[in-house]
N, C-alpha and C positions, 0 to 999 in steps of 0.2 A: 504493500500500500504506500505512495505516494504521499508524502508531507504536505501540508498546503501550499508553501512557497512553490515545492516540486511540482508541484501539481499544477500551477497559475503558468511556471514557466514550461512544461511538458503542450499544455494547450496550449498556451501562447505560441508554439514555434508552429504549429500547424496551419495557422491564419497566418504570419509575418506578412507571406506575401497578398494575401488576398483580402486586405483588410481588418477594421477592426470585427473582432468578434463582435454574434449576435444571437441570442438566446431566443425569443419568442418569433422576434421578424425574421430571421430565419427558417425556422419550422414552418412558418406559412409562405415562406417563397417559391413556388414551384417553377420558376426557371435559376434556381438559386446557387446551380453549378454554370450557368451561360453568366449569369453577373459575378460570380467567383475567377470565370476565364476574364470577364472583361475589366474587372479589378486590377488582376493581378498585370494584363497588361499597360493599362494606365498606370499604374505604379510603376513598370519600369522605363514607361517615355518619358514619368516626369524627375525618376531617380538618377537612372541609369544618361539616358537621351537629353535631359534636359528640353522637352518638346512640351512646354504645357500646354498647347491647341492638341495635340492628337491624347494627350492623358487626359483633359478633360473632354474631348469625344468619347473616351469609352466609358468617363463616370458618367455621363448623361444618358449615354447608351445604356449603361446597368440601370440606373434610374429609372429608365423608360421600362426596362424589362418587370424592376424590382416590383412595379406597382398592379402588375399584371393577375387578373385571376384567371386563367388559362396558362395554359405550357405551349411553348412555341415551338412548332415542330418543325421550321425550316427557316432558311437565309430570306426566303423568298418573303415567305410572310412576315419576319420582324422585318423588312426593309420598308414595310407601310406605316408601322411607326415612326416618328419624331423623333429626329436625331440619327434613325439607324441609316444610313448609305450603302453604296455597293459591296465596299471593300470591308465593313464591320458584320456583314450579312454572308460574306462567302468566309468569312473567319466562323459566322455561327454555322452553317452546313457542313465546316470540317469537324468542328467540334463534337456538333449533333451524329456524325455519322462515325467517328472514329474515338470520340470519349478523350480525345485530346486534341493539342494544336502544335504545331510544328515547330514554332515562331517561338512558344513557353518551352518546349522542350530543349530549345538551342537556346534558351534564356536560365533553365535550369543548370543544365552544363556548364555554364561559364559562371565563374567561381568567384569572381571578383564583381561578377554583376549583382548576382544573389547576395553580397556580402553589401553593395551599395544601397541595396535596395534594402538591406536588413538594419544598416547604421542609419538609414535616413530616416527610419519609422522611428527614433530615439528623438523623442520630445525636445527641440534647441538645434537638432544637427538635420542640415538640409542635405539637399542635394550636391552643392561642394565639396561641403564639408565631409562627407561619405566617403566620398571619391578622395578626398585626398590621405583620410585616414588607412585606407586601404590600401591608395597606389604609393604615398609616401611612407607608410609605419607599417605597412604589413598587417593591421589588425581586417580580420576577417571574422569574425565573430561576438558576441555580445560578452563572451567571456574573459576574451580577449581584450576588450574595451574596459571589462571594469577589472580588469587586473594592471592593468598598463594607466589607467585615467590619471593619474597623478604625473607619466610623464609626459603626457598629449597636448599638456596647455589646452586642457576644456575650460570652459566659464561655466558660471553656477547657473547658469538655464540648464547647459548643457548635464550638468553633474547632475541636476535633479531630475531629469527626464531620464539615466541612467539610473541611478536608486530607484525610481517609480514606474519601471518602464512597464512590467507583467502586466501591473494596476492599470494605467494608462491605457492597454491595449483592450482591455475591457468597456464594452458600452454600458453605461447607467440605466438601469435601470427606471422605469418613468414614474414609480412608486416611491426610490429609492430618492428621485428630488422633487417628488409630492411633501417627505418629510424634511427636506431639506429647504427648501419654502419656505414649511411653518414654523422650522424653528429660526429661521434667520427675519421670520415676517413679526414674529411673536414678540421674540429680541430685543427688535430693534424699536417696536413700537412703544417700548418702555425705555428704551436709551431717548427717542425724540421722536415723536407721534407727527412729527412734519415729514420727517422722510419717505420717499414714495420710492417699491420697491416695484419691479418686475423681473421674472426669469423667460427671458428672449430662446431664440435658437429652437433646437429642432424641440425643447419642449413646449414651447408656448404654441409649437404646430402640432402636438397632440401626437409627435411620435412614438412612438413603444418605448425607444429605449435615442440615447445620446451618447455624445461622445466626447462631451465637457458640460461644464453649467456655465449659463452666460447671463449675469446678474447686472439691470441697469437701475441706476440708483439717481435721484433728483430732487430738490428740495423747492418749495414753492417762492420762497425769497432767494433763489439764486440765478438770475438769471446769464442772459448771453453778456451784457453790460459789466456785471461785475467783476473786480478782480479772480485774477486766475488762483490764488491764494487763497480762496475762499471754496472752490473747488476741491483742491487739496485738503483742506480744513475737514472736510466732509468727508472725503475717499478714506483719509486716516484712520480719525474717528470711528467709521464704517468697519472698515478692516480692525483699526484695535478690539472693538468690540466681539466681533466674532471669534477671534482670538482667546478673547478671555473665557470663552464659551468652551474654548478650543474645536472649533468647528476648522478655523482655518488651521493648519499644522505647517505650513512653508510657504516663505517668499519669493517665487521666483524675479520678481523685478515690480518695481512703484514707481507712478511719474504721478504728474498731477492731477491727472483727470484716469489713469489706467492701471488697474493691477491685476496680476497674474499669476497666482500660485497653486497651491493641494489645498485639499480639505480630507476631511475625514468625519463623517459621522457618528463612526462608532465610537470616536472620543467625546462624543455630547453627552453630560450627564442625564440620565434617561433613556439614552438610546446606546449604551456601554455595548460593542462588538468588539474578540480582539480579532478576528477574521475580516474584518469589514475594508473596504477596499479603500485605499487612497486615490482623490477626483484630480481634475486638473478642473480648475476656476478661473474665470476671467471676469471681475467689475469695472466696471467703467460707469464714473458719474457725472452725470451732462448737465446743464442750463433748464430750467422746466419750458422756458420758453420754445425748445428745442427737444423736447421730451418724447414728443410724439410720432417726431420724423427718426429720431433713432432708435425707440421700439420698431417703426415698421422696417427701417433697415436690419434690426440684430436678430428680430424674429425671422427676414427670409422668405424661403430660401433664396440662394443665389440667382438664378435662373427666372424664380420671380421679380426680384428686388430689379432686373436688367429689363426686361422687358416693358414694368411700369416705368421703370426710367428714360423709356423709348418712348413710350407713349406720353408722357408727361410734357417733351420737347414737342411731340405733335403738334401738341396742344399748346406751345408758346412758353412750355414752363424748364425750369430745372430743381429736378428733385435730388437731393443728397439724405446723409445721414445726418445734416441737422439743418438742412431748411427747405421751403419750397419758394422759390423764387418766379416771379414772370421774366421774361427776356425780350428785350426790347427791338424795335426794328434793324438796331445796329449792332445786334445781337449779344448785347450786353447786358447781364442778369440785375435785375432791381431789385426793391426791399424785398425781404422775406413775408410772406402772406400769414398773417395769424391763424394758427392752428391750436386747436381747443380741444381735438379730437384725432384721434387715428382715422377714421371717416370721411373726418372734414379733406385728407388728403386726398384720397378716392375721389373727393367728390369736386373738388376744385379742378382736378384735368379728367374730368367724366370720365374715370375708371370706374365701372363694375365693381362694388367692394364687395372682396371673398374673404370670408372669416380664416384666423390661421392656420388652420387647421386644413383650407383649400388652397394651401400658398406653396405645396410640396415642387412645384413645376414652374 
């Protein structure tokens, strides 16, 4: 029998290349080997290749597949969906006809790809940095890396994405930051009943499960006008607090409006696990004035957030993560439009508002 630790990093090596792990949305994926294939090769255009236009063709293509309730039984047919084209279609009839792809097998073999592609999933270390550690130091494995870390010159991003990485590779479960909510909602509302909390990202779209928590925080007297110093004031505060809860357990980096580190639940009094997984968190505290356009940017998804940003220009505007502005004949952006409401932005460039939950595409 396998220890815990043993046990996180035995599974863990099975998914490296094909993503993070996924427990429930899995089980109900029934093309869930065709977006395993198309994972693992977008992971190595954006590792190995440095191609982020063809790595993000094939997450959108797994997207398109992931959301399917039917099994797709040929190239021909996914190519009628969104996003899938010629060349990603005659990759799924090899697949579908031979239970593998030629392309991952001669990506397998190469030893230093596999090894890039393994250092890059290390929370802090991109795609260069992969590459160099493996073509300049030789290190080719996760073991390799934390036995050597001390001679590599890593930064403390990098060193905690190494300590944390098993964890890290695991997706959240959407219960597990139901309680992670309340007690950060409960909190805080007794540290200072002004602060306005939401958790953005794929949970605010109602997904099963995630792959960080993405927490935005706002206060009603802070606005865009005021010192930047006062922002910070708040982010602190924010984070000390949690801290003393010990919810948060490391910092990987603080500015003034942005912070980024672990959590842990199991260290919350009340909710005592020592199994309990360490998260990777991201807060970020904004201007209330600007409150509403960066919910709808941190909720998402991507692919949505792009296209209403198309459509917004249509319509003479430009939309960002903290304003909506109109744009003038000389195509220059004016005051920011007051927004009171996530809605109001829908409705100002006559978007269709789709609750978040309908924002996956």
């Amino acid at each position: 029998m396998l220890s815990l630790p043993a046990r996180r990093i035995a599974t863990c090596y099975l998914t490296l290349i094909g993503g993070k792990m996924s427990t429930s949305a899995a089980a109900k994926d029934l093309n869930k080997d065709l977006c395993g294939m198309l994972k693992q090769l977008a992971e190595y255009e954006l590792a190995v290749n440095k191609n982020m236009y063809k790595s993000r063709a094939y997450k959108q293509a797994a997207a398109t597949l992931a959301k399917l309730d039917y099994k797709v039984s040929s190239g021909e047919e996914a190519k009628k969906l969104k996003g899938i084209g010629d060349k990603i279609s005659k990759k799924i009839d090899e697949f579908l006809a031979t239970g593998t792809l030629k392309k991952l097998d001669n990506i397998h073999k190469d030893a230093n790809s596999e090894a890039i592609i393994l250092l890059s999933r290390v929370h802090g270390i991109g795609s260069a940095k992969a590459r160099e550690l493996v073509t300049d130091f030789g290190v080719n494995s996760l073991e390799q890396l934390r036995q050597r870390q001390d001679e590599l010159n890593l930064n403390h991003h990098q060193l905690i994405g190494i300590k944390y990485f098993e964890d890290f590779e695991q997706q959240i479960p959407r219960k597990e930051i139901i309680k992670v909510e309340k007690i950060v909602k409960d909190h805080i509302a007794n540290f200072d009943p002004e602060l306005q909390v939401t958790f953005c990202g794929s949970y605010r779209r109602e997904k099963p499960e995630s792959g960080d928590m993405d927490i935005l925080v706002t206060k009603s007297s802070y606005v865009s006008t005021c010192e930047k110093k006062e922002g910070s004031t708040i982010l602190r505060n924010f984070v000390s607090e949690l801290e003393k809860i010990q919810l948060i357990t490391d910092t990987i980096s603080i500015g003034d409006v942005k912070f980024m580190g672990v959590s842990n639940i199991g260290r919350v009094k009340g909710h005592e696990k020592k199994d309990a997984l360490y998260r990777h968190v991201d807060i970020r505290v904004c201007p209330s004035d600007q409150y509403h356009c960066h919910i709808l940017h941190f909720t998402g998804s991507s692919l949505f957030n792009t296209n209403m940003r198309q459509h917004a220009l249509s319509q003479g505007y430009t939309l960002n993560e903290y304003s909506l502005r109109p744009v003038g004949t000389a195509g220059t952006a004016g005051s920011p439009v007051i927004i009171n409401t996530e809605r109001d932005i829908f409705e100002y460039i006559d978007y269709p508002y789709r609750e978040p939950k309908d924002r996956n595409d």
